[in-house]
N, C-alpha and C positions, 0 to 999 in steps of 0.2 A: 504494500500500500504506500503512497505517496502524500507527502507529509499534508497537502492540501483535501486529498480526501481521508484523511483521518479526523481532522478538522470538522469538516462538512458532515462525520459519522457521529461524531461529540455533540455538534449542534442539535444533528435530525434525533439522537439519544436524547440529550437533554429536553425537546420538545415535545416530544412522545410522553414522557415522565411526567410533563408538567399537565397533557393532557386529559392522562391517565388518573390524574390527582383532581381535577378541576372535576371530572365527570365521577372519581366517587363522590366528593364535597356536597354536588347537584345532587346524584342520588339520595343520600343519607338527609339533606334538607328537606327534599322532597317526600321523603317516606315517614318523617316526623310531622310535616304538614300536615297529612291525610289521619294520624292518628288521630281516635277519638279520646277525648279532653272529658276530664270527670268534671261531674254537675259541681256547682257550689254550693254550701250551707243554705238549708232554708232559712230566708229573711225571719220570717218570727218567730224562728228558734224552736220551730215544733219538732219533735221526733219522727222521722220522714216512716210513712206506712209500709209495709212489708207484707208479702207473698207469705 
């Protein structure tokens, strides 16, 4: 290999990494979005009814 496409193999490495990282970040934000969120306390403090 020649010193200039070694170079050029560093960068297209180094880009791949960084894209590979950007698209878990995406996924793992996204898959937190969709989750469902627990109710909050009822406002006048009753004991919430049960099954």
């Amino acid at each position: 290999m020649t010193k200039n496409l070694k170079g050029k193999a560093a960068i297209a490495g180094a880009i791949g990494s960084a894209a590979i990282a950007a698209a878990l970040l995406y996924a793992n934000k996204r898959k937190k979005k969709n989750e469902p969120t627990q109710p909050g306390p009822i406002p006048s403090g009753e004991q919430p009814e049960t099954d």
